[in-house]
N, CA, C and O atoms as a GROMACS GRO file, in nm:
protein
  456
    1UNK      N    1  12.292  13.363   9.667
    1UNK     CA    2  12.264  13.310   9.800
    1UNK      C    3  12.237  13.427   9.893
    1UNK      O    4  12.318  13.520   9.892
    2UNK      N    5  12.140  13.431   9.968
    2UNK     CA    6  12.063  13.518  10.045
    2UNK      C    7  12.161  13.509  10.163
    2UNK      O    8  12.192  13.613  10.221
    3UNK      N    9  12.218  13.375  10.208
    3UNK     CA   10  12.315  13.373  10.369
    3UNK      C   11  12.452  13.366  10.304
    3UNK      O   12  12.485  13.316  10.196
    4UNK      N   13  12.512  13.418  10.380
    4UNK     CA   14  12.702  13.451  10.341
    4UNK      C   15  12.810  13.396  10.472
    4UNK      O   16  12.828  13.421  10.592
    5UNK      N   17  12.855  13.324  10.389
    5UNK     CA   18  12.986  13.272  10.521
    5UNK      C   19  13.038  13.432  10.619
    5UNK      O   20  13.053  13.554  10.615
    6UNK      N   21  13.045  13.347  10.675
    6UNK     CA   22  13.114  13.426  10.811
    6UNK      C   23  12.929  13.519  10.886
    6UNK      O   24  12.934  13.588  10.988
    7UNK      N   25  12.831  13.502  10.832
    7UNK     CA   26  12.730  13.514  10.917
    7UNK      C   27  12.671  13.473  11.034
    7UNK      O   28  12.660  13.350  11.039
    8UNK      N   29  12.634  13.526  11.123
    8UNK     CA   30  12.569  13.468  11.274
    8UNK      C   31  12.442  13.436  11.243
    8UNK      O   32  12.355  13.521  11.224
    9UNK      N   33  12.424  13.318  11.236
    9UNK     CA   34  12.229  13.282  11.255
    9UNK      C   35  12.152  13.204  11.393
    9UNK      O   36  12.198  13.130  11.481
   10UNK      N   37  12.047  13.245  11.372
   10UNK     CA   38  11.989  13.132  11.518
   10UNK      C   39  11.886  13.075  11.409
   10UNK      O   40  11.851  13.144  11.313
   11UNK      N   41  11.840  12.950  11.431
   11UNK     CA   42  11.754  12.886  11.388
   11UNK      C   43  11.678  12.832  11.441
   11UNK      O   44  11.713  12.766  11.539
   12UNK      N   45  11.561  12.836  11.408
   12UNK     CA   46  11.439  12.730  11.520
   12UNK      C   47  11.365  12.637  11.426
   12UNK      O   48  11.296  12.685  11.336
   13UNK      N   49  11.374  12.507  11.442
   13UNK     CA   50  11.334  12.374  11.427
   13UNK      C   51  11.183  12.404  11.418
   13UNK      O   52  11.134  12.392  11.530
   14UNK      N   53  11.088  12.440  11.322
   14UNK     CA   54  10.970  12.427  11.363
   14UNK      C   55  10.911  12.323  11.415
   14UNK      O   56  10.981  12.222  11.413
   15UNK      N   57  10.797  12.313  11.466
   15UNK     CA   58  10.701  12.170  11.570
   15UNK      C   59  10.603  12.153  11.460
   15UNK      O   60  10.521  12.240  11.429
   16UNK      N   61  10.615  12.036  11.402
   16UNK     CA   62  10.491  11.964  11.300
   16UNK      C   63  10.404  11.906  11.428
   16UNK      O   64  10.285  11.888  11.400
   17UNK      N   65  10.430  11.882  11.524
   17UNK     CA   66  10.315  11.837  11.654
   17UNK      C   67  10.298  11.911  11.766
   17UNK      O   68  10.379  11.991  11.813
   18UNK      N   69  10.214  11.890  11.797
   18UNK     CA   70  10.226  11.967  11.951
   18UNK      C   71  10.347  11.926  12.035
   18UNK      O   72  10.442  12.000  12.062
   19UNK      N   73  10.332  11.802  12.072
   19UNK     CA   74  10.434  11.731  12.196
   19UNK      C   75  10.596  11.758  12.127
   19UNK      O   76  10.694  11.769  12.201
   20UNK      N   77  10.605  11.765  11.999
   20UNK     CA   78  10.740  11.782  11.947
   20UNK      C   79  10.834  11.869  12.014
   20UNK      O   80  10.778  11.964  12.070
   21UNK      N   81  10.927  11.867  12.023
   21UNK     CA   82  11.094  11.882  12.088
   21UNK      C   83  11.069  12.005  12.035
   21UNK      O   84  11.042  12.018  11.916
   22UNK      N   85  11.078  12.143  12.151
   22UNK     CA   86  11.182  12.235  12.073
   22UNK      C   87  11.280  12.284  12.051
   22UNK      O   88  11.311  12.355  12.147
   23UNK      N   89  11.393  12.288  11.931
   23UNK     CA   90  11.509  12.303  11.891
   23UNK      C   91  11.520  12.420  11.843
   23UNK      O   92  11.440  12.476  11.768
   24UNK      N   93  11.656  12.477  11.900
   24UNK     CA   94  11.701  12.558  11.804
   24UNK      C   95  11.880  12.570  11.824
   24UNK      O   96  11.955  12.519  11.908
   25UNK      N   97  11.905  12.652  11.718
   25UNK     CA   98  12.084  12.619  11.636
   25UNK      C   99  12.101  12.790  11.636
   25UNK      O  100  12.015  12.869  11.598
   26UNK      N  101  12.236  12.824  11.691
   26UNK     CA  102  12.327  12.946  11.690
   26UNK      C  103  12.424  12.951  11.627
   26UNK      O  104  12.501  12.886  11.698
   27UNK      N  105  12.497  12.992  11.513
   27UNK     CA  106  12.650  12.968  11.498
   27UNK      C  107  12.682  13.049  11.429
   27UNK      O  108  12.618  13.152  11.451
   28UNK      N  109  12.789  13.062  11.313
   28UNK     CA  110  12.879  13.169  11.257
   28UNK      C  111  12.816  13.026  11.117
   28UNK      O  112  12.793  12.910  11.149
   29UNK      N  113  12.801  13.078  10.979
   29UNK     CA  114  12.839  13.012  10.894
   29UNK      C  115  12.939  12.983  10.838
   29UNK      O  116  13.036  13.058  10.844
   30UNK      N  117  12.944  12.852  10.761
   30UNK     CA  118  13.121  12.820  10.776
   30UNK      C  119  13.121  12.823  10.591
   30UNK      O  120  13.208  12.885  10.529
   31UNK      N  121  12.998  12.737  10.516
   31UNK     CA  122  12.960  12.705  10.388
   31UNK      C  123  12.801  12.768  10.354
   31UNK      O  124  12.719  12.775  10.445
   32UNK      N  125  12.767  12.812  10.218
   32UNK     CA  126  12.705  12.793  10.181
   32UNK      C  127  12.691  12.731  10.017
   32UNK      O  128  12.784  12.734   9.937
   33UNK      N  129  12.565  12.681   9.991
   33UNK     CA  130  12.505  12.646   9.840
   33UNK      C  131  12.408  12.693   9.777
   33UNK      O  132  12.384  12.807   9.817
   34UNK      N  133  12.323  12.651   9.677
   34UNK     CA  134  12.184  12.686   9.606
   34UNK      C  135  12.108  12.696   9.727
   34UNK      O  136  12.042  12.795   9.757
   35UNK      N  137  12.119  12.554   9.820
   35UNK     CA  138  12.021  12.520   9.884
   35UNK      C  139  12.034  12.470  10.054
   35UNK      O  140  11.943  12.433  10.128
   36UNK      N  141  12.171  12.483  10.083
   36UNK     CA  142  12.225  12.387  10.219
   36UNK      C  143  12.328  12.528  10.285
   36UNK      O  144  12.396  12.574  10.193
   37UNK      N  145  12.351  12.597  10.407
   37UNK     CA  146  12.391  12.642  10.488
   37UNK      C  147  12.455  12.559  10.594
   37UNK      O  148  12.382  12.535  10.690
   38UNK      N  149  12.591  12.506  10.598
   38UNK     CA  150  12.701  12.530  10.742
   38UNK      C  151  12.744  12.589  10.793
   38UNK      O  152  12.824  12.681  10.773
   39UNK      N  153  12.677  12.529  10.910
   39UNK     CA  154  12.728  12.619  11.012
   39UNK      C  155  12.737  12.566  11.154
   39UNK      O  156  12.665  12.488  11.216
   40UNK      N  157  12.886  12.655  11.198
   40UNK     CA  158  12.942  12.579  11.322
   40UNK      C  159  12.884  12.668  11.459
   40UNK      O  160  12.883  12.791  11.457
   41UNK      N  161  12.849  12.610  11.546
   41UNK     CA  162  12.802  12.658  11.672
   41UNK      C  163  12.730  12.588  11.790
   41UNK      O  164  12.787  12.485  11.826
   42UNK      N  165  12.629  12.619  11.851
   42UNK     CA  166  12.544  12.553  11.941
   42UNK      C  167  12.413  12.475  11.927
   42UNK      O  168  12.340  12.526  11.842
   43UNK      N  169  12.375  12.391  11.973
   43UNK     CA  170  12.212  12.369  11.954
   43UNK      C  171  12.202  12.412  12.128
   43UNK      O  172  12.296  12.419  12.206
   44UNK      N  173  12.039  12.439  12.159
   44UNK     CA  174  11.946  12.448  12.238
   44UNK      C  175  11.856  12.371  12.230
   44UNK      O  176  11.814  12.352  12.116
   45UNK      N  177  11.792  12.303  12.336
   45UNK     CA  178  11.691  12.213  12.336
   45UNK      C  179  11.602  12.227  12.496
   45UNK      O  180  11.647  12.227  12.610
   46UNK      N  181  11.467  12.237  12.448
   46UNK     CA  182  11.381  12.323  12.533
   46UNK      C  183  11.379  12.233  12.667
   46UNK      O  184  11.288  12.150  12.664
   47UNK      N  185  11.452  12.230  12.776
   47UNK     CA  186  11.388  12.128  12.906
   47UNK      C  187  11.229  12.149  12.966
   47UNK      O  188  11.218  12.251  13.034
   48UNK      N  189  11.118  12.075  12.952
   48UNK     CA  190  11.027  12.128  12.999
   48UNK      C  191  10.985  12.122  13.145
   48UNK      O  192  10.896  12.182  13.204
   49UNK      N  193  11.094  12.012  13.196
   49UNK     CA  194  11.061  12.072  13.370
   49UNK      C  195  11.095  12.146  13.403
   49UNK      O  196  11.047  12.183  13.510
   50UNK      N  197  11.216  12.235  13.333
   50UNK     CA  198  11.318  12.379  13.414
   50UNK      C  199  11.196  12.511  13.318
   50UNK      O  200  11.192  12.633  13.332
   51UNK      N  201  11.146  12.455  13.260
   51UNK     CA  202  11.096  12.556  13.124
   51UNK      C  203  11.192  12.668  13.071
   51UNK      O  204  11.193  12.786  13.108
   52UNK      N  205  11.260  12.616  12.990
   52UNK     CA  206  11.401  12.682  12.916
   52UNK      C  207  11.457  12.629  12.883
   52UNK      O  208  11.480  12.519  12.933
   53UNK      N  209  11.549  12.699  12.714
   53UNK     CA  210  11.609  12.602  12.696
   53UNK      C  211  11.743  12.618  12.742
   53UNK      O  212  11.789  12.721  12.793
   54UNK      N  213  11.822  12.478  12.716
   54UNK     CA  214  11.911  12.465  12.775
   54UNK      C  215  12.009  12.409  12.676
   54UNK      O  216  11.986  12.312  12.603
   55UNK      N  217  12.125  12.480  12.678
   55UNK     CA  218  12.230  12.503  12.567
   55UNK      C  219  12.319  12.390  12.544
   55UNK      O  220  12.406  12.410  12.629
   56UNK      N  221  12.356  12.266  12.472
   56UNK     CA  222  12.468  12.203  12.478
   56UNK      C  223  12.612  12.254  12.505
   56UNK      O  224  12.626  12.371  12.469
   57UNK      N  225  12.717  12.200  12.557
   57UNK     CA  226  12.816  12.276  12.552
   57UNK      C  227  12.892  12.266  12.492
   57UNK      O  228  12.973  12.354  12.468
   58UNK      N  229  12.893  12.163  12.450
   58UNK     CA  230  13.006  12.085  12.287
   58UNK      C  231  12.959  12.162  12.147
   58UNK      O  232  12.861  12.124  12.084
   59UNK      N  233  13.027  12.254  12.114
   59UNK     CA  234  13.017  12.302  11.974
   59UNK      C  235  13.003  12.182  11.830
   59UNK      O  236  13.074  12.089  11.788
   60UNK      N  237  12.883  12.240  11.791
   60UNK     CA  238  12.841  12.146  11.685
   60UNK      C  239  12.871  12.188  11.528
   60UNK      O  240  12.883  12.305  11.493
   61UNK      N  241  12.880  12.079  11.443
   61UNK     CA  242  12.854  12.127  11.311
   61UNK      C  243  12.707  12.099  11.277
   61UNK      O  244  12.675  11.986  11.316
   62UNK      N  245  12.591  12.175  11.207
   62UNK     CA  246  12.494  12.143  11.114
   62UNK      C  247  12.466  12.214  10.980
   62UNK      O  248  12.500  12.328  10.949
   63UNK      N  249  12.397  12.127  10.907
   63UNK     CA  250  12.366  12.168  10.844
   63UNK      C  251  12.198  12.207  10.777
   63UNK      O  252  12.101  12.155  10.832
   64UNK      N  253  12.185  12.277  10.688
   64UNK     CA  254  12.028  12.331  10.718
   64UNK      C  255  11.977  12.383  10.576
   64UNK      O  256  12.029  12.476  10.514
   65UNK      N  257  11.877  12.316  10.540
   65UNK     CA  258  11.826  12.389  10.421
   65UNK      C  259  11.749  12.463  10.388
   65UNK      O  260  11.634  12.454  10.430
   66UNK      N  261  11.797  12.583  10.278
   66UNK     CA  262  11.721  12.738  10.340
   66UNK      C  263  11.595  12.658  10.232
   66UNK      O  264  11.495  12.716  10.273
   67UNK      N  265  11.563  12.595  10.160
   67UNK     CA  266  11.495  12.512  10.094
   67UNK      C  267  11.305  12.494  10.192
   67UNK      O  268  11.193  12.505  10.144
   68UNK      N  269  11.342  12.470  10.313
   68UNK     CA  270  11.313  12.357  10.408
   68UNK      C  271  11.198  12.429  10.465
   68UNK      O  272  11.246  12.501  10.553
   69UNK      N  273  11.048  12.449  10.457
   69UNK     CA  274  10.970  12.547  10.585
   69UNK      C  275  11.004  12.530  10.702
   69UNK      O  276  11.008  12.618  10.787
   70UNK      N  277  11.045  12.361  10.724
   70UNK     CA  278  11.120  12.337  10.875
   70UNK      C  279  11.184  12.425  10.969
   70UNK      O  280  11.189  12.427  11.092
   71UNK      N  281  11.228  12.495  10.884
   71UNK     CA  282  11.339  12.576  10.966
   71UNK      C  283  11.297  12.765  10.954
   71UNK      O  284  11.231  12.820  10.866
   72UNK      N  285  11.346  12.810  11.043
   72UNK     CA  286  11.275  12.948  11.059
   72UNK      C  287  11.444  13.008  11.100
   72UNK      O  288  11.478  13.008  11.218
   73UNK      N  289  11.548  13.062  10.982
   73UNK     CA  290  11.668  13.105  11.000
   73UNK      C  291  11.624  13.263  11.034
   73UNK      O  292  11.533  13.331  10.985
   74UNK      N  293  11.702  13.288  11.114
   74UNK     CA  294  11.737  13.456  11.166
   74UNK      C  295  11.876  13.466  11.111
   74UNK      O  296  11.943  13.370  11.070
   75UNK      N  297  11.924  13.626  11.114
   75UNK     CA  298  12.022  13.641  11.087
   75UNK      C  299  12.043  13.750  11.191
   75UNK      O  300  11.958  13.838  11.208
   76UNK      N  301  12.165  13.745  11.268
   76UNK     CA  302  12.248  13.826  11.398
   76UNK      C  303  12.312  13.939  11.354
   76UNK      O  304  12.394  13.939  11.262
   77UNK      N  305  12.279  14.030  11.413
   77UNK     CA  306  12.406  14.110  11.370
   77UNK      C  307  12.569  14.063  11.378
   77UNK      O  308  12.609  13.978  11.459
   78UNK      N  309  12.654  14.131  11.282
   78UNK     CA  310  12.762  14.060  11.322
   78UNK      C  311  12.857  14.102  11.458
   78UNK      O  312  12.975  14.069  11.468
   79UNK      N  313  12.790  14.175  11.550
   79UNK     CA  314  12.871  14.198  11.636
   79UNK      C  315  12.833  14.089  11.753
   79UNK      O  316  12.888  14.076  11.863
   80UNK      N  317  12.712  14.007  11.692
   80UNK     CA  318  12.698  13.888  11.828
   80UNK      C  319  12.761  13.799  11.857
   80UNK      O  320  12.816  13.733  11.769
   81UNK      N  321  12.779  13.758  12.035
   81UNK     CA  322  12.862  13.652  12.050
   81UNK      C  323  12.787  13.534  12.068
   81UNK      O  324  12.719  13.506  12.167
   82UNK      N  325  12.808  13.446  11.937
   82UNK     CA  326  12.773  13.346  11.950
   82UNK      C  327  12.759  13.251  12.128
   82UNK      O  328  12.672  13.207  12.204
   83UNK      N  329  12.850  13.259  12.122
   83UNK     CA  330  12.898  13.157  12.229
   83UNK      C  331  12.843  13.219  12.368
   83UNK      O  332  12.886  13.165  12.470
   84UNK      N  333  12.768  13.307  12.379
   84UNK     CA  334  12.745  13.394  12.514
   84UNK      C  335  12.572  13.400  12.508
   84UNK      O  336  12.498  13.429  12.602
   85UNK      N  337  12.530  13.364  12.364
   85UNK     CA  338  12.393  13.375  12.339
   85UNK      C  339  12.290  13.278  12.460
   85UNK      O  340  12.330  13.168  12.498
   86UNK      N  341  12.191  13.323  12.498
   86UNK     CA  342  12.100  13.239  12.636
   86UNK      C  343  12.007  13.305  12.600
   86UNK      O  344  12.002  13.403  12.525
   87UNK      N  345  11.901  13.233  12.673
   87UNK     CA  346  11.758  13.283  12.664
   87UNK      C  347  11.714  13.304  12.772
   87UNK      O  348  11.738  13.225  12.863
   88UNK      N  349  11.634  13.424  12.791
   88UNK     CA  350  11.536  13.476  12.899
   88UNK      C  351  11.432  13.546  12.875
   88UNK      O  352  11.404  13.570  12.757
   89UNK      N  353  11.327  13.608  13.008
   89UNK     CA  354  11.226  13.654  12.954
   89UNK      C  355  11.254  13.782  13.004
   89UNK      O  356  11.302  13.807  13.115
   90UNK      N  357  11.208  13.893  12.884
   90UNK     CA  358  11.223  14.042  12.841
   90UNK      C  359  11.132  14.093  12.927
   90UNK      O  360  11.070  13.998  12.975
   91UNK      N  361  11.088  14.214  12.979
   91UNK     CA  362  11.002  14.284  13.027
   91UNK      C  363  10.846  14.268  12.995
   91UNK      O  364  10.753  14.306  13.066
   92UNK      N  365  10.842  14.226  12.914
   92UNK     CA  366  10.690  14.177  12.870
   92UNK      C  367  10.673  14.062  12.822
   92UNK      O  368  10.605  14.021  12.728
   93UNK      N  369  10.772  13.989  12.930
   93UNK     CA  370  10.731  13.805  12.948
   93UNK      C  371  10.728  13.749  12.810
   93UNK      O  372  10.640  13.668  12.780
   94UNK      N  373  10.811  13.784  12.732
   94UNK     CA  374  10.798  13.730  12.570
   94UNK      C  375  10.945  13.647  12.627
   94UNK      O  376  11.000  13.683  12.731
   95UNK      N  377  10.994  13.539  12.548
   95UNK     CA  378  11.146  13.431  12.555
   95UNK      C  379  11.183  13.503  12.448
   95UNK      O  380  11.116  13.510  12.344
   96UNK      N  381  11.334  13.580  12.477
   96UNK     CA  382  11.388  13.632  12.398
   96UNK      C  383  11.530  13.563  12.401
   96UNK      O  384  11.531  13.510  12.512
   97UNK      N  385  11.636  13.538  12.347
   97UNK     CA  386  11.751  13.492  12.293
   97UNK      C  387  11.871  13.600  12.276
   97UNK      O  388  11.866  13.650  12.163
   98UNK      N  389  11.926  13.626  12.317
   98UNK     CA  390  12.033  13.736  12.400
   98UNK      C  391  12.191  13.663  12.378
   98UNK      O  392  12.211  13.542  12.382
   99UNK      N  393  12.305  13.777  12.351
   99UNK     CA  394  12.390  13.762  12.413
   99UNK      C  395  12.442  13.845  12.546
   99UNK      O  396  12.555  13.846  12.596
  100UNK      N  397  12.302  13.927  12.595
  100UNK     CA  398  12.327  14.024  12.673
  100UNK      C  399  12.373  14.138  12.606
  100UNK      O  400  12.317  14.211  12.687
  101UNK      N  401  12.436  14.232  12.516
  101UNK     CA  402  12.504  14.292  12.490
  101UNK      C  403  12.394  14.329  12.341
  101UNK      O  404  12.290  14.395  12.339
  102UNK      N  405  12.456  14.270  12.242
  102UNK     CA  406  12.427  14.354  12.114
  102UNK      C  407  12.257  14.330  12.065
  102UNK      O  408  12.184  14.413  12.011
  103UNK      N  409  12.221  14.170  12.107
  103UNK     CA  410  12.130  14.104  12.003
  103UNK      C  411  11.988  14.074  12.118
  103UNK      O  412  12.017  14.045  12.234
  104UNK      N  413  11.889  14.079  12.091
  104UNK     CA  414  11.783  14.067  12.150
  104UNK      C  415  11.686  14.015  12.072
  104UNK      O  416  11.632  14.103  12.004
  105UNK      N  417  11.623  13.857  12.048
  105UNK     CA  418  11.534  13.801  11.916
  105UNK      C  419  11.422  13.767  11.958
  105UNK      O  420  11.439  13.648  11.984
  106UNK      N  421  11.352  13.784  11.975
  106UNK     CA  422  11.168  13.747  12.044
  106UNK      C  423  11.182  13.626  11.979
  106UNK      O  424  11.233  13.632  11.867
  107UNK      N  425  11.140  13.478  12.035
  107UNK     CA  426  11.115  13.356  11.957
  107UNK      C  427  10.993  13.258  12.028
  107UNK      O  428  10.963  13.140  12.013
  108UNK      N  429  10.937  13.372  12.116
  108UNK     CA  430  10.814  13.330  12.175
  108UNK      C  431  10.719  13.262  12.052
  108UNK      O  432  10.727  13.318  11.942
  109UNK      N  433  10.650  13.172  12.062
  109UNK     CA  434  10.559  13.099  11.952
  109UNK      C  435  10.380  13.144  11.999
  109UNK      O  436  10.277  13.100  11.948
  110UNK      N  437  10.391  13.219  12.081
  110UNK     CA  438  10.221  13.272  12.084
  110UNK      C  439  10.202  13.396  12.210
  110UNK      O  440  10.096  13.411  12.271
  111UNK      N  441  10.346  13.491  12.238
  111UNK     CA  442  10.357  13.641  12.275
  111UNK      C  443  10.405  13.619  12.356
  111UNK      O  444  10.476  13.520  12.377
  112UNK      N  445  10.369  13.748  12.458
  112UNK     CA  446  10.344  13.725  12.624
  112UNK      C  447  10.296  13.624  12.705
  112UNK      O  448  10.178  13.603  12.732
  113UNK      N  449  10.390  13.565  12.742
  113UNK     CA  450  10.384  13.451  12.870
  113UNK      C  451  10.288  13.504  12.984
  113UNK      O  452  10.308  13.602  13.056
  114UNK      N  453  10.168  13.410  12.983
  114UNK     CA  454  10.084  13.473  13.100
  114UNK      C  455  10.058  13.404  13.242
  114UNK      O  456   9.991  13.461  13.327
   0.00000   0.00000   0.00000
């Protein structure tokens, strides 16, 4: 298995449509298998009148299959804090995913915001 318990991942939900929701998942892994990753943490879900996403605050369980093109897993260093992770835009207008501190992830889907 390529992902290992006790890992930090962010995940992004790819869009099979245009108008589709965008999602994405932060957490520590709790399980892995051949084919399925748990893991406990946050979802994000993109508001498009504030344009950003915006974090649930109830810690979630999901699960996710590294199987799946659906899904586009990152892996955190382990010094990130989950729970502090937010998104903003970097110096060259790209949406980057931050805990402020250790981790900085570009997850812009077409660059610089113009």
């Amino acid at each position: 298995m390529t992902i290992k318990v006790g890992e930090k991942i962010h995940v992004m939900t790819r869009r099979l449509f245009d108008g589709d929701q965008l999602r994405h998942f932060a957490g520590v892994v709790e399980a892995t298998s051949q084919a399925v990753v748990r893991a406990r943490g946050y979802a994000f879900a993109y508001d498009q009148s504030e344009n950003e996403f915006v974090r649930r605050q109830e810690e979630r369980i999901r699960l996710f299959s590294t199987t799946d093109a659906g899904f586009i897993i990152n892996i955190l260093p382990p010094e990130t804090e989950v729970a502090t992770l937010h998104y903003q835009l970097d110096a060259q207008g790209r949406r980057v995913v931050t805990d402020g501190k250790t981790v900085s992830c570009d997850v812009s889907e077409f660059g610089a915001k113009r």
